[in-house]
C-alpha positions as a Markdown table, in Angstrom:
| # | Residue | x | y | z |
|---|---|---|---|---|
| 1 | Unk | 0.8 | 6.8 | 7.4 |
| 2 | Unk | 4.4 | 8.5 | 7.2 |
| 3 | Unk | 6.4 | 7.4 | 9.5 |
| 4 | Unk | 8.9 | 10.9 | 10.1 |
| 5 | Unk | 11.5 | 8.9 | 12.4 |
| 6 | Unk | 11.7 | 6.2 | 9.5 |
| 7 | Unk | 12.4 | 8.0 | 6.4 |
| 8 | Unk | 15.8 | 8.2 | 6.3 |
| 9 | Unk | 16.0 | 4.5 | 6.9 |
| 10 | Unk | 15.8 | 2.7 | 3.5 |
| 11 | Unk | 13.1 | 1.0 | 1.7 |
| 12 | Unk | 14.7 | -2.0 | 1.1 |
| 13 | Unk | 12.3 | -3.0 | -2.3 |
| 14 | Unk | 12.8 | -2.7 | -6.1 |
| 15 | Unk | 10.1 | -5.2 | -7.3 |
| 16 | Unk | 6.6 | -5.6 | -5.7 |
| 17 | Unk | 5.8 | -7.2 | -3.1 |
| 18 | Unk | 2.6 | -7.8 | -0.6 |
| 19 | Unk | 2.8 | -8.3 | 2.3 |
| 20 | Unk | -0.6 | -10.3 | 2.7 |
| 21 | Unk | 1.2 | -13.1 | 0.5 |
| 22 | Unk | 1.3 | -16.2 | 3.0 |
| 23 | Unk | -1.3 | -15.5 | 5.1 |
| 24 | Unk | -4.5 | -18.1 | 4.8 |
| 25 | Unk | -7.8 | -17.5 | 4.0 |
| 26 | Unk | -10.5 | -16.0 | 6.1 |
| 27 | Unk | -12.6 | -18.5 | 8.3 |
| 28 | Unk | -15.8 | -19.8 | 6.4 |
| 29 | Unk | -18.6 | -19.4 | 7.6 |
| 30 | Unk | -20.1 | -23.0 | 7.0 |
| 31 | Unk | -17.0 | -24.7 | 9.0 |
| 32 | Unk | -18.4 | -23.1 | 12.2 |
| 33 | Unk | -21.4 | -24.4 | 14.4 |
| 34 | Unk | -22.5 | -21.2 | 15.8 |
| 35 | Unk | -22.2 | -17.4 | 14.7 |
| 36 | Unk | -20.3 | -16.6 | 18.2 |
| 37 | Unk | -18.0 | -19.0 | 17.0 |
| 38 | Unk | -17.0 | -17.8 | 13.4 |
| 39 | Unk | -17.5 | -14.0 | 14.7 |
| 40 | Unk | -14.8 | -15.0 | 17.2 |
| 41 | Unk | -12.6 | -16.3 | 14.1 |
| 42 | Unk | -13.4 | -13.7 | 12.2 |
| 43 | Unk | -12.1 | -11.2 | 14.9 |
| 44 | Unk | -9.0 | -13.1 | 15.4 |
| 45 | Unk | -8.1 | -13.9 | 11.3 |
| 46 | Unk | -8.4 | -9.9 | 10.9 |
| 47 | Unk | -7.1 | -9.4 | 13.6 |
| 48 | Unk | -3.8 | -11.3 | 12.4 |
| 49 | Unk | -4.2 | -10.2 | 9.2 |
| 50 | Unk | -3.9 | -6.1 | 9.9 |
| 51 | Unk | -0.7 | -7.2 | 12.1 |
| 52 | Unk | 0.9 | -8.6 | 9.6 |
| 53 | Unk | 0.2 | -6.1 | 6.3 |
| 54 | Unk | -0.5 | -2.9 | 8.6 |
| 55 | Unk | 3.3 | -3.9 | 10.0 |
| 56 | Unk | 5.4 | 0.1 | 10.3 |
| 57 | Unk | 8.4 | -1.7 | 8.7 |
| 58 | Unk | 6.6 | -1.9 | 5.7 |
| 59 | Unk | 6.7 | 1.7 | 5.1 |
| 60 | Unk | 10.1 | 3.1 | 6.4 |
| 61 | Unk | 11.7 | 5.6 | 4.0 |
| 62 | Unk | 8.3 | 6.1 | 2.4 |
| 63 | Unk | 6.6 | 9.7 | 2.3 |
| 64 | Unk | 2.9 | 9.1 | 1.3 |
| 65 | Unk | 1.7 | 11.8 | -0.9 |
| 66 | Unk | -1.6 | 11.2 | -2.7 |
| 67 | Unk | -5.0 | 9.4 | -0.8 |
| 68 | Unk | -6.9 | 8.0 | -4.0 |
| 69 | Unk | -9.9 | 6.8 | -2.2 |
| 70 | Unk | -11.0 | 3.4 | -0.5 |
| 71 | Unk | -7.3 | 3.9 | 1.6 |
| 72 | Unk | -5.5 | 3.2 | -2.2 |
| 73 | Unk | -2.3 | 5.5 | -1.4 |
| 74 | Unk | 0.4 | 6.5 | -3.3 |
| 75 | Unk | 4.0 | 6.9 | -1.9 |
| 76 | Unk | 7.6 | 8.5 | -3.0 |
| 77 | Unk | 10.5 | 6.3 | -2.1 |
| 78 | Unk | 12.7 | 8.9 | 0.2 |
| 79 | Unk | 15.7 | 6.4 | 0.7 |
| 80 | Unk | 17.1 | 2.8 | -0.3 |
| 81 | Unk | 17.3 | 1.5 | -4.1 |
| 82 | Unk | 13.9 | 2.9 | -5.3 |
| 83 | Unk | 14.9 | 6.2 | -4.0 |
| 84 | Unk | 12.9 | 9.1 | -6.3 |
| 85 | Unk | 10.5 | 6.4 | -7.4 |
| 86 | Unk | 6.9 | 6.6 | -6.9 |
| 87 | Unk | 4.6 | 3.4 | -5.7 |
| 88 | Unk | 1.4 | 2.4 | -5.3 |
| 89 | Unk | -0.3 | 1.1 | -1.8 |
| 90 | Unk | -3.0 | -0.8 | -2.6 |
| 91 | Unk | -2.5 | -2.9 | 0.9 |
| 92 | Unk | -6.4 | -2.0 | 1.7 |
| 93 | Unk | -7.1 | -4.6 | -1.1 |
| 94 | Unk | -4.4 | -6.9 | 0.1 |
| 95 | Unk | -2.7 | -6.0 | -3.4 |
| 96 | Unk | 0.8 | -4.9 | -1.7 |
| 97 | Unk | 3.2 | -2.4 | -2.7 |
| 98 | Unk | 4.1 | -1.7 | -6.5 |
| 99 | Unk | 6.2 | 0.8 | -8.2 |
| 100 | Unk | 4.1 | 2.9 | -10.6 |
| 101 | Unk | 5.7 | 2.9 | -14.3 |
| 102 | Unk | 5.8 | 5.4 | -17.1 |
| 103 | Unk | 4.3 | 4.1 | -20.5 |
| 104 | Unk | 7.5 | 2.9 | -21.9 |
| 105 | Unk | 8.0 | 0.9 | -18.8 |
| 106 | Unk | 10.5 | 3.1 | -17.1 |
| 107 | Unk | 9.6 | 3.8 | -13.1 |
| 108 | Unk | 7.6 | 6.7 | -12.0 |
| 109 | Unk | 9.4 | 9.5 | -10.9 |
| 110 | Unk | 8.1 | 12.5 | -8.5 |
| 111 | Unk | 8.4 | 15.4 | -11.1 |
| 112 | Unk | 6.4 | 13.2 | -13.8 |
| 113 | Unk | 3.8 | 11.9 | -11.0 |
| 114 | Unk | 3.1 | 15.5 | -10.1 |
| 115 | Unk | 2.8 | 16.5 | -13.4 |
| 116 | Unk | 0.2 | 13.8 | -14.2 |
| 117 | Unk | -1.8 | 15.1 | -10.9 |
| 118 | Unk | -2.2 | 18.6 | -11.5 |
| 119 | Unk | -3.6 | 17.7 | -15.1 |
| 120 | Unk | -5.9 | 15.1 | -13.7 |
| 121 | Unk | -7.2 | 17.7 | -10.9 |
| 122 | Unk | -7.4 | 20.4 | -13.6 |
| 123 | Unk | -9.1 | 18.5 | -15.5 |
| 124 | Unk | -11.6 | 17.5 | -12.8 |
| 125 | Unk | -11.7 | 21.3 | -11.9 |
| 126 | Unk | -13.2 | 22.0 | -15.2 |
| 127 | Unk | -15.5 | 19.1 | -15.7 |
């Protein structure tokens, strides 16, 4: 999902945000007459849906580093205010984009993220 002609272009975000905030619910099933019908407004709702949060300028000036399963990502800020930060993407469970935070609160940089990974795969290494 690294974009390499967008990451020196900033990530303009310090907070959280999701970008599947706004859109309305999927079609339901029971307000439809026939299956062809809701299948059609099915296809058209996801359709409209993986436009919107799937949208590249979501991710300039981020270099995605770590695949956690079920397309849950996380990401190092390269440029703009959260530069040196870490975030989650947890857009495949229309949860947005989050910065990931140390205990005491402070944001997640690289050095401590990768730290925290090779003791979690060591640890799975030896299990």
């Amino acid at each position: 999902m690294t974009d390499l002609e967008t990451l020196s272009r900033p990530f303009p975000h310090t907070e959280a945000f999701n970008p599947a905030d706004g859109l309305p619910e999927p079609p339901d099933e029971d307000d439809f007459e026939s299956e062809e019908q809701f299948n059609a407004a099915e296809d058209a709702y996801w359709e409209q849906h993986d436009t919107v949060v799937c949208a590249p300028e979501h991710c300039i000036g981020l270099l995605y580093l770590c695949h956690l399963g079920c397309a849950y990502r996380e990401v190092l800020v390269i440029s703009g205010p959260a530069r040196g930060q870490m975030w989650a993407d947890d857009t495949a469970d229309d949860g947005g984009f989050r910065p990931l935070h140390e205990p005491d609160g402070s944001p997640t940089g690289f050095a401590s993220w990768y730290r925290g990974w090779l003791k979690q795969a060591e640890e799975q290494i030896r299990s």
